[in-house]
C-alpha positions as MATLAB code, in Angstrom:
seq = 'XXXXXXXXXXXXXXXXXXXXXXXXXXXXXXXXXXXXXXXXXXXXXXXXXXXXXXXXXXXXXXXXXXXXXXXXXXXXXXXXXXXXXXXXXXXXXXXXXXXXXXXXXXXXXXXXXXXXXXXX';
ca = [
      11.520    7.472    5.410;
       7.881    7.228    5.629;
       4.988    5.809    7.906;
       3.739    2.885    6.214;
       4.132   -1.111    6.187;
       5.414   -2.626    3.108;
       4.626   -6.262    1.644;
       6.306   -8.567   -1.032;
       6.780   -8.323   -3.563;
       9.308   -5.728   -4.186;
       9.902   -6.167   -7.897;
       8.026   -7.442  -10.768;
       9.301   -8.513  -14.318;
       9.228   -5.051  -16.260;
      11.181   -3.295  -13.349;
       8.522   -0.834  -12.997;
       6.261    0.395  -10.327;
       2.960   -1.699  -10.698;
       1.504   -4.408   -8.122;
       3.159   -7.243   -8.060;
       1.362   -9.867   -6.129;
       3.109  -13.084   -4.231;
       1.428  -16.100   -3.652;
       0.537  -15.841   -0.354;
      -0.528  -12.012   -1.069;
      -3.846  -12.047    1.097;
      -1.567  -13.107    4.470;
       0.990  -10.847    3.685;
      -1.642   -8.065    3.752;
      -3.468   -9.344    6.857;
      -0.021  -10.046    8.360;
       0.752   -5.522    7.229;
      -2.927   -4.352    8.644;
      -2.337   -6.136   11.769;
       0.275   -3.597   12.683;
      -1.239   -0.370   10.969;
      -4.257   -0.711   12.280;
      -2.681   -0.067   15.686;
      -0.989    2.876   14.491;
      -3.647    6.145   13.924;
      -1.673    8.050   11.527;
      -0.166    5.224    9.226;
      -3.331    3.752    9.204;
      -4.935    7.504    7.616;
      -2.160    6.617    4.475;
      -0.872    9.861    4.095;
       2.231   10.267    7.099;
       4.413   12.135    4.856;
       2.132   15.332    3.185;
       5.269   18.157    3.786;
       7.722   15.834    2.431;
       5.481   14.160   -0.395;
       2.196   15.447   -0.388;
       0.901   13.347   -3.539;
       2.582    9.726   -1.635;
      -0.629    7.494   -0.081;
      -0.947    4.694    1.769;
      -4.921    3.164    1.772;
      -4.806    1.901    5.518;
      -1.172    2.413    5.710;
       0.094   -0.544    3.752;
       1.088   -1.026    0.160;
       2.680   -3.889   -1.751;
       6.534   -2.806   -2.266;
       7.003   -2.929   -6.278;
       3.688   -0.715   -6.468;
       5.391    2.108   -4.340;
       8.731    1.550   -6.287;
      10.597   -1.127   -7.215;
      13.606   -3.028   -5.602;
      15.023   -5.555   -7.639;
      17.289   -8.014   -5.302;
      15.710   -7.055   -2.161;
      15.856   -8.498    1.058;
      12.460   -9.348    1.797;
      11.548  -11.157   -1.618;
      14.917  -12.892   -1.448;
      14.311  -14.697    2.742;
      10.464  -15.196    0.871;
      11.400  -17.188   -2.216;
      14.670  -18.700   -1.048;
      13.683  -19.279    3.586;
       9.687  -19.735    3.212;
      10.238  -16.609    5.689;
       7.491  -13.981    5.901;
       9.013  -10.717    5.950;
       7.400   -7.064    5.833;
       9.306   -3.712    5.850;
       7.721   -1.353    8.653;
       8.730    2.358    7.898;
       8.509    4.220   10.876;
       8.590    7.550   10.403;
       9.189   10.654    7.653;
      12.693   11.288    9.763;
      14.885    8.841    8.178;
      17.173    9.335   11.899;
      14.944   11.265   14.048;
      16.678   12.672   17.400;
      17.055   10.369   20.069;
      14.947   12.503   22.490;
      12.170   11.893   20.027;
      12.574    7.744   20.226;
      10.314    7.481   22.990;
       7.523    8.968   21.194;
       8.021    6.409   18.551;
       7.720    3.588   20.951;
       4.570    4.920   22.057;
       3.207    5.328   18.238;
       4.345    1.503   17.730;
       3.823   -0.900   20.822;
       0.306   -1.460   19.956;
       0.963   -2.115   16.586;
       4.032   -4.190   17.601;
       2.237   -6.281   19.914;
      -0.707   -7.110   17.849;
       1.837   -8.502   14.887;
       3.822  -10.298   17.311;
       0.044  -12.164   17.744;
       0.074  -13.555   14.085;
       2.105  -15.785   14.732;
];
């Protein structure tokens, strides 16, 4: 896991980690700072610094095939294929945190939640 929203797209031509920008790049990135923005520590960009101290985020978003590559992914696929707009929001370094712990996490995210259910 990590703390960070994720924009398409999530593979490029050369299968490698580099930027790999969509047409409609500039909403996709407004559509990702609408909901870190809202969130203090996955807008700072660096969530994870025990697990993966060299990993950041500027503003707590990054374009998927830049972090690492996913050829065949879901989000590219409902983007090319639906017209839908999709983002992947990692919320936490936990991959399953404790389910004590899951109201914390609603508290970290119903900001951020609310102000991306306003883009629409």
């Amino acid at each position: 896991g990590s703390l960070v929203v994720n924009y398409p797209f999530d593979d490029d031509e050369q299968g490698i980690a580099i930027y790999s920008k969509s047409p409609d790049d500039a909403v996709f990135q407004q559509l990702a700072l609408s909901y870190s923005k809202e969130n203090k520590k996955m807008y700072q960009g660096s969530p994870c610094k025990d697990l993966y101290p060299t990993e950041y985020f500027p503003h707590g978003i990054t374009n998927g095939a830049q972090w690492y590559n996913v050829p065949g992914g879901m989000q590219d696929w409902n983007y090319l294929n639906t017209n839908c707009f999709e983002v992947t929001i990692e919320l936490g370094c936990v991959k399953y945190p404790k389910a004590e712990e899951l109201p914390k996490y609603w508290e970290q995210n119903r900001r951020s939640l609310l102000q991306f259910i306003k883009q629409v």
